[in-house]
Biotite code that builds the C-alpha atoms (Angstrom):
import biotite.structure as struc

atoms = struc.array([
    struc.Atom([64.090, 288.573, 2.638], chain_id="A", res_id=1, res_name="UNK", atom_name="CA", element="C"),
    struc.Atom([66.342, 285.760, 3.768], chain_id="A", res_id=2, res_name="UNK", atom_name="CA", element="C"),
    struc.Atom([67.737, 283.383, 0.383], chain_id="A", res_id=3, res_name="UNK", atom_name="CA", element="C"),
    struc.Atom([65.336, 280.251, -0.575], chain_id="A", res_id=4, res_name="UNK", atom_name="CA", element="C"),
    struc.Atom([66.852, 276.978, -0.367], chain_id="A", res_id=5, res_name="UNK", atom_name="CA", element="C"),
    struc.Atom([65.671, 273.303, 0.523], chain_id="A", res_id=6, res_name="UNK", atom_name="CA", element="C"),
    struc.Atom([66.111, 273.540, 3.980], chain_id="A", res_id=7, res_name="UNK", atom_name="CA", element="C"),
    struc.Atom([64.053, 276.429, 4.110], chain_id="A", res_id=8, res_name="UNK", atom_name="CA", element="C"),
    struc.Atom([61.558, 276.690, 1.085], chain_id="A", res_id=9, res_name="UNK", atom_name="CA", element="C"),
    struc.Atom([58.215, 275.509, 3.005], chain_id="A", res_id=10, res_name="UNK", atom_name="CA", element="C"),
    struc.Atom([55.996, 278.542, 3.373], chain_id="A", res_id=11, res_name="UNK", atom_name="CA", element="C"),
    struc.Atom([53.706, 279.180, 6.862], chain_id="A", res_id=12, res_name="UNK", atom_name="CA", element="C"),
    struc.Atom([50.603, 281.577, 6.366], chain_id="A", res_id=13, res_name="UNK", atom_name="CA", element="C"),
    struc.Atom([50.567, 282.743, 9.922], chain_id="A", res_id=14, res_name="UNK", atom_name="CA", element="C"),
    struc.Atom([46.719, 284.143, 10.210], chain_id="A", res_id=15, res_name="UNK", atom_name="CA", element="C"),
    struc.Atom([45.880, 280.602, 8.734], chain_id="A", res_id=16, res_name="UNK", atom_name="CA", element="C"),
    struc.Atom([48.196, 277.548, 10.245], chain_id="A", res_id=17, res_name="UNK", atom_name="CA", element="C"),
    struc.Atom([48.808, 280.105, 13.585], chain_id="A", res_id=18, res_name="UNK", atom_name="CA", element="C"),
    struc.Atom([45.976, 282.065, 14.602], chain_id="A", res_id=19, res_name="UNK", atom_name="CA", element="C"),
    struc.Atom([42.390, 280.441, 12.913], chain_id="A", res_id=20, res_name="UNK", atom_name="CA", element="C"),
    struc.Atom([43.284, 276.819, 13.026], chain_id="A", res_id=21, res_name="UNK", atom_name="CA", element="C"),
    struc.Atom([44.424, 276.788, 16.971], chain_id="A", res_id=22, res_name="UNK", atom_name="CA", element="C"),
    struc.Atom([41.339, 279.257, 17.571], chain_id="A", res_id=23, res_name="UNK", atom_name="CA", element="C"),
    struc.Atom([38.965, 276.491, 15.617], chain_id="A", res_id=24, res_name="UNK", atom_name="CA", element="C"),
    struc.Atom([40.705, 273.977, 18.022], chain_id="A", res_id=25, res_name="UNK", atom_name="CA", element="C"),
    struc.Atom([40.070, 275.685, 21.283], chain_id="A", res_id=26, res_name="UNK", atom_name="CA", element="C"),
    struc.Atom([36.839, 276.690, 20.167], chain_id="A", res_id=27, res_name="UNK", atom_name="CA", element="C"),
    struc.Atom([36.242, 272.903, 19.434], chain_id="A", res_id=28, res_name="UNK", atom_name="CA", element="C"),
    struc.Atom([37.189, 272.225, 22.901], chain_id="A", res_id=29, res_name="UNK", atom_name="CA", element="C"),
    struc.Atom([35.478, 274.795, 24.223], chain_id="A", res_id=30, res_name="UNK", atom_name="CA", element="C"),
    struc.Atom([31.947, 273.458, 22.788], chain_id="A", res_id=31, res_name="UNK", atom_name="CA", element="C"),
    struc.Atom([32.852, 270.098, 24.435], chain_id="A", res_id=32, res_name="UNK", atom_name="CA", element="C"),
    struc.Atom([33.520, 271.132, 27.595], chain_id="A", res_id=33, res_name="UNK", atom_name="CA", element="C"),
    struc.Atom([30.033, 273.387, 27.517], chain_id="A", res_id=34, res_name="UNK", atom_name="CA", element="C"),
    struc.Atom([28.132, 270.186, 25.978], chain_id="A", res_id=35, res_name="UNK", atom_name="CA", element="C"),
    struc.Atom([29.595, 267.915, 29.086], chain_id="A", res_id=36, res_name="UNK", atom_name="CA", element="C"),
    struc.Atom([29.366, 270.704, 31.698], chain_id="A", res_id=37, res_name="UNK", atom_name="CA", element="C"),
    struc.Atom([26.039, 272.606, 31.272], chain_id="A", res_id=38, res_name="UNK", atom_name="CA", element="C"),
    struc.Atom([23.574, 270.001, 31.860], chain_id="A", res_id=39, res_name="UNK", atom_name="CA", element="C"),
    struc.Atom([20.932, 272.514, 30.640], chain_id="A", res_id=40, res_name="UNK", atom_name="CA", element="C"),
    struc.Atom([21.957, 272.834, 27.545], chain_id="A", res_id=41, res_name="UNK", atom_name="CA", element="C"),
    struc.Atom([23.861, 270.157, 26.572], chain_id="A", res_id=42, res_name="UNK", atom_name="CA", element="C"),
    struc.Atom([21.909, 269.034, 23.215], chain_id="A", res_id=43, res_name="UNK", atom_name="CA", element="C"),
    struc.Atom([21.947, 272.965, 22.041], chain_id="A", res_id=44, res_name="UNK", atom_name="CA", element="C"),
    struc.Atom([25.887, 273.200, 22.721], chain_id="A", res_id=45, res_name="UNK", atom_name="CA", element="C"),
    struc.Atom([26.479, 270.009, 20.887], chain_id="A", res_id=46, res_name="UNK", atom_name="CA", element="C"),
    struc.Atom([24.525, 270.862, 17.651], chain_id="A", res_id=47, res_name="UNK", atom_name="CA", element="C"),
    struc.Atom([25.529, 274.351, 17.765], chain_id="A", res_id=48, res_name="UNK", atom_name="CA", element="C"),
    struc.Atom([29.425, 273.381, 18.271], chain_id="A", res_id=49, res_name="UNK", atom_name="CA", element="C"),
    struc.Atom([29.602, 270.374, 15.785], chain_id="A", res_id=50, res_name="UNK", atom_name="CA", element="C"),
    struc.Atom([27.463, 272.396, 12.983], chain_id="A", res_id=51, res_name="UNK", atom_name="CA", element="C"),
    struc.Atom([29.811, 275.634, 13.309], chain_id="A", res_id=52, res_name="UNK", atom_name="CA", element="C"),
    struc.Atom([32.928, 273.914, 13.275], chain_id="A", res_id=53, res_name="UNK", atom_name="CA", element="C"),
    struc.Atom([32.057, 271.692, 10.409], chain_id="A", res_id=54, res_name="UNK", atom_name="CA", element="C"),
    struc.Atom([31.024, 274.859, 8.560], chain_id="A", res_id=55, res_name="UNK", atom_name="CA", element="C"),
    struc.Atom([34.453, 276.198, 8.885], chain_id="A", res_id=56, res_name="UNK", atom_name="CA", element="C"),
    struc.Atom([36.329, 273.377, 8.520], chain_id="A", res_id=57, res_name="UNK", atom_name="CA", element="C"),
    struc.Atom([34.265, 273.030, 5.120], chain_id="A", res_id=58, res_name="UNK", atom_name="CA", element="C"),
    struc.Atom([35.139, 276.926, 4.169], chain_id="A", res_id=59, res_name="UNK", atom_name="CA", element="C"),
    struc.Atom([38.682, 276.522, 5.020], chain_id="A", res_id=60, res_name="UNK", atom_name="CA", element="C"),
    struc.Atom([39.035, 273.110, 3.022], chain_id="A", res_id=61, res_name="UNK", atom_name="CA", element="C"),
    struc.Atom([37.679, 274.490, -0.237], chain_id="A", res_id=62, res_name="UNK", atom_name="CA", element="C"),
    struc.Atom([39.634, 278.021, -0.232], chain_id="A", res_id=63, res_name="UNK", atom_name="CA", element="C"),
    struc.Atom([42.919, 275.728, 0.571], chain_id="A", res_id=64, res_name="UNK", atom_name="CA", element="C"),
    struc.Atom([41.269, 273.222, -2.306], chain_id="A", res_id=65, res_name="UNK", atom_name="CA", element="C"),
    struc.Atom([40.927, 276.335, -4.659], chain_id="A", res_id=66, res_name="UNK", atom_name="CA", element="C"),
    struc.Atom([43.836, 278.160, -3.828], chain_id="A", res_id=67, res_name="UNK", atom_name="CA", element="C"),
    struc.Atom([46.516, 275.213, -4.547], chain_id="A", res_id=68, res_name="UNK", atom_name="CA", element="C"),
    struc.Atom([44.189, 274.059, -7.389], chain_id="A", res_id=69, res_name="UNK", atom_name="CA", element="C"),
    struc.Atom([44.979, 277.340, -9.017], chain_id="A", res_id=70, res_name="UNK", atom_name="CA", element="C"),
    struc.Atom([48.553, 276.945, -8.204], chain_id="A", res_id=71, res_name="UNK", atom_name="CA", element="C"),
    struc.Atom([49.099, 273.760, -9.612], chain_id="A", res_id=72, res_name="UNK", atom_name="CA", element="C"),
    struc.Atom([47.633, 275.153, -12.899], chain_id="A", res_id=73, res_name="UNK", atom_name="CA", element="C"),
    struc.Atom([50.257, 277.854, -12.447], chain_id="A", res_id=74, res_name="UNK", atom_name="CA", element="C"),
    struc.Atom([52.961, 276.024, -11.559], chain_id="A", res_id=75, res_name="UNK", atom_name="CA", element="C"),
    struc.Atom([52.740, 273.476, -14.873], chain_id="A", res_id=76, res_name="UNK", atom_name="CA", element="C"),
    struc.Atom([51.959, 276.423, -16.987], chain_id="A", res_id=77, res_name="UNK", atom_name="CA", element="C"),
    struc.Atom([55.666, 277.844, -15.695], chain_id="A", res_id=78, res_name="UNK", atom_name="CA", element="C"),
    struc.Atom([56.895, 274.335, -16.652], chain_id="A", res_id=79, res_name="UNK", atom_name="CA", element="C"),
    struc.Atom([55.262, 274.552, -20.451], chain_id="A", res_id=80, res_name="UNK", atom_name="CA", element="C"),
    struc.Atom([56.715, 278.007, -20.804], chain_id="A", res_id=81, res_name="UNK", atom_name="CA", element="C"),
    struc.Atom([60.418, 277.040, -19.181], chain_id="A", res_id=82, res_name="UNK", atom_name="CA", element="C"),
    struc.Atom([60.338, 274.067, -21.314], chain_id="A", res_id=83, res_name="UNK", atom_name="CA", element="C"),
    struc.Atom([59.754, 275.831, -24.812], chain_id="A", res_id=84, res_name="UNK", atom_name="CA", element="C"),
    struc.Atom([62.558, 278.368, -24.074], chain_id="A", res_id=85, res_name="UNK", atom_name="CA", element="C"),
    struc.Atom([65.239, 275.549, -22.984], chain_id="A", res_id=86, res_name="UNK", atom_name="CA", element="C"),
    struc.Atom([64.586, 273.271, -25.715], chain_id="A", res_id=87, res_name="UNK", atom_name="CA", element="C"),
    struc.Atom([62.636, 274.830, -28.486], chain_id="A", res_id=88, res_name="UNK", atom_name="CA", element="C"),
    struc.Atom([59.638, 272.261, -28.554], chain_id="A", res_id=89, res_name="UNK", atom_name="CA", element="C"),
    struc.Atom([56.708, 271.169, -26.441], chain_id="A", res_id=90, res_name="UNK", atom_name="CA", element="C"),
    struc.Atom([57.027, 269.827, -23.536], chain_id="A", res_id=91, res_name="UNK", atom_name="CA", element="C"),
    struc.Atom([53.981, 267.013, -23.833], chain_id="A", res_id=92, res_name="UNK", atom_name="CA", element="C"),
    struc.Atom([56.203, 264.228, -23.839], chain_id="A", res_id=93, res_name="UNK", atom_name="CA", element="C"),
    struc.Atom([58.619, 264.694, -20.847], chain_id="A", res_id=94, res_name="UNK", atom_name="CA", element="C"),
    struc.Atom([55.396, 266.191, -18.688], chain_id="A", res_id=95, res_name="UNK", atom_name="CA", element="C"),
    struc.Atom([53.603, 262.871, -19.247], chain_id="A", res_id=96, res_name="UNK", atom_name="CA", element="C"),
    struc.Atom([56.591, 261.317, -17.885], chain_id="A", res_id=97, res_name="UNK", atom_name="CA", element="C"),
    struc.Atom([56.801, 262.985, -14.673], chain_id="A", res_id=98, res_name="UNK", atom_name="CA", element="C"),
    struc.Atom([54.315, 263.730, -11.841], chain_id="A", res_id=99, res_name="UNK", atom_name="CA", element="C"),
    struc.Atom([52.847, 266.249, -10.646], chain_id="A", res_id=100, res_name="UNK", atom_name="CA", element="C"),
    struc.Atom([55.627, 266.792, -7.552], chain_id="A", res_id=101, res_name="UNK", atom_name="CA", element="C"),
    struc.Atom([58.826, 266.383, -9.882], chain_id="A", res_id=102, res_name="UNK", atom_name="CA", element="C"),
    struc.Atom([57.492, 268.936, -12.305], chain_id="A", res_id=103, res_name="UNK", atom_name="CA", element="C"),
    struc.Atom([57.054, 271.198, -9.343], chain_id="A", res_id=104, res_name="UNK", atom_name="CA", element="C"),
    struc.Atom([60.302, 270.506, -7.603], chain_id="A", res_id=105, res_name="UNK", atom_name="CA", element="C"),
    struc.Atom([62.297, 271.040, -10.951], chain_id="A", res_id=106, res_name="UNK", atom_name="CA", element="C"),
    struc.Atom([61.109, 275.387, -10.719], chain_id="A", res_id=107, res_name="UNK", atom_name="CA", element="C"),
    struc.Atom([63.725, 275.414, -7.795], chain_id="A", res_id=108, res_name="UNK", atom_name="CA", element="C"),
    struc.Atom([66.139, 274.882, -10.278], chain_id="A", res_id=109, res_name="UNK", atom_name="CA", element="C"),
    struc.Atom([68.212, 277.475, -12.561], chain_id="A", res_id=110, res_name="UNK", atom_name="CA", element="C"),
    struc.Atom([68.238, 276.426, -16.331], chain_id="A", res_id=111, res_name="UNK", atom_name="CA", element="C"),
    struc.Atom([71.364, 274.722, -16.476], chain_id="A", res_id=112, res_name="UNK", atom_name="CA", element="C"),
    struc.Atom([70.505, 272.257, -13.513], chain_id="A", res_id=113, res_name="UNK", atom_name="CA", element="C"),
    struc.Atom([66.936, 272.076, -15.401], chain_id="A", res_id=114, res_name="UNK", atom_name="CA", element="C"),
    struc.Atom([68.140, 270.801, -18.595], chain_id="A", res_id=115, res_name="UNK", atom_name="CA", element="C"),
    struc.Atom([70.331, 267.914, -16.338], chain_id="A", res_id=116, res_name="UNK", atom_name="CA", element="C"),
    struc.Atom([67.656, 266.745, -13.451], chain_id="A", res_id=117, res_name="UNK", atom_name="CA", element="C"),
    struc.Atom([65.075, 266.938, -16.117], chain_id="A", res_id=118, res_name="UNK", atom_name="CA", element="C"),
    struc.Atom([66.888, 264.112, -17.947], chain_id="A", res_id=119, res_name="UNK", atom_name="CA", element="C"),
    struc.Atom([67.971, 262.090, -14.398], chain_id="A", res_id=120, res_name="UNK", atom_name="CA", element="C"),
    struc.Atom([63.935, 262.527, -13.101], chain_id="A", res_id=121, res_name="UNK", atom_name="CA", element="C"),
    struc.Atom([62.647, 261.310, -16.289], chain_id="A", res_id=122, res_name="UNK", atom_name="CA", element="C"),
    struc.Atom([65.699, 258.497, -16.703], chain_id="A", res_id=123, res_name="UNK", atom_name="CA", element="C"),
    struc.Atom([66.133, 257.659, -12.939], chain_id="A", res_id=124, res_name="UNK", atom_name="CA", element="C"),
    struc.Atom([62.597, 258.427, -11.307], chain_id="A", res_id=125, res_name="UNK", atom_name="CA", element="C"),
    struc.Atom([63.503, 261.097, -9.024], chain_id="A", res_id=126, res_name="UNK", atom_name="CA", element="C"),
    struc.Atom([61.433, 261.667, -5.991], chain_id="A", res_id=127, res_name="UNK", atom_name="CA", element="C"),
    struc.Atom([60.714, 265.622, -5.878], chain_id="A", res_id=128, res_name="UNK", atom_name="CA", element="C"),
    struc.Atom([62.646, 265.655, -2.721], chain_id="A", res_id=129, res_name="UNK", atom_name="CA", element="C"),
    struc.Atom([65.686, 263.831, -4.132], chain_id="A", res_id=130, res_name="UNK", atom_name="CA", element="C"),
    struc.Atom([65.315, 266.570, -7.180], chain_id="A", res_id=131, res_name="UNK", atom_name="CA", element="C"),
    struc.Atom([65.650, 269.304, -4.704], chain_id="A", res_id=132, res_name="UNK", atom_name="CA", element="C"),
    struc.Atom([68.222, 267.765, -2.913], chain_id="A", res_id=133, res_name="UNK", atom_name="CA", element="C"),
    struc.Atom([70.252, 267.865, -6.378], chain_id="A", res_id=134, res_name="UNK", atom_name="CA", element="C"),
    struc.Atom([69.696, 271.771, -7.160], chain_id="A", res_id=135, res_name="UNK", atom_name="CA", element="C"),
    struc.Atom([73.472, 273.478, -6.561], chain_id="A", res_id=136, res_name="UNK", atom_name="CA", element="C"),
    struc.Atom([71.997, 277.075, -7.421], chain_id="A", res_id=137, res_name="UNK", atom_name="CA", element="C"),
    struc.Atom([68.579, 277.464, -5.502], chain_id="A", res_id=138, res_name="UNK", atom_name="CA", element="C"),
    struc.Atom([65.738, 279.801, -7.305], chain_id="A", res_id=139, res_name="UNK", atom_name="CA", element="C"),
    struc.Atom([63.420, 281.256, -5.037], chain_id="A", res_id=140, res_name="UNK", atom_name="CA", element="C"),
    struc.Atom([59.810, 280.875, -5.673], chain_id="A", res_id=141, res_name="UNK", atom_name="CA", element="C"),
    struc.Atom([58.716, 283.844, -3.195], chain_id="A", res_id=142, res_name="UNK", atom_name="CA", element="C"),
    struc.Atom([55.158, 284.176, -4.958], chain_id="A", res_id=143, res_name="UNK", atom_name="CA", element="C"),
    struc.Atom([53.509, 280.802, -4.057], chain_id="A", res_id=144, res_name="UNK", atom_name="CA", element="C"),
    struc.Atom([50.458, 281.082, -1.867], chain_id="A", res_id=145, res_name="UNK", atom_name="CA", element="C"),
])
């Protein structure tokens, strides 16, 4: 397994963004080329197309909705946890001061560079991409989905 940094850290789920969205694509294409070029059934191709790929698009929408909803969850739950062994106290205040994306950049970091962009995202408004930008020592988060 090749090292985690920011050039690097976005994660591809190959039988999802390579092989079942491009095969909902062509099958979309497929279905309109039917509907426009069998003159028979034309109405039948159309309703049968558009209701299969909505259903799909539907099921893959709510597993992706589920699947980073649970993450999320995880991912602040990490930040509660890191928090309370860095500083000794709860971490209520500085999470209401930061969003969702800075709280989830700031894992990248070890928990000396914690401790410092925590302060500079809270003082300075960080973007979460200008917080990774800052991390010198990279931490690999290998278990997202």
């Amino acid at each position: 397994m090749k090292i985690q940094n920011y050039q690097n850290h976005i994660r591809w789920y190959a039988p999802h963004h390579f092989i079942l969205l491009p095969l909902l694509f062509i099958a979309l294409c497929l279905g309109f080329y039917k509907m426009f070029n069998d003159e028979t059934n034309q109405l039948i191709w159309l309703l049968f197309s558009v209701s299969i790929f909505f259903m799909l698009c539907m099921q893959l929408m709510v597993r992706q909705h589920y699947a980073l909803g649970n993450q999320n969850r995880i991912v602040r739950l990490e930040f509660r946890l890191r928090y309370f062994e860095v500083f000794g106290k709860s971490s209520e205040e500085a999470e209401n001061q930061l969003s969702f994306s800075q709280i989830a950049a700031l894992r990248f970091a070890n928990d000396i560079e914690f401790k410092i962009l925590l302060t500079r995202a809270i003082s300075e408004n960080l973007s979460s991409d200008s917080i990774k930008k800052s991390i010198q020592n990279w931490q690999a988060d290998n278990m997202r989905v």
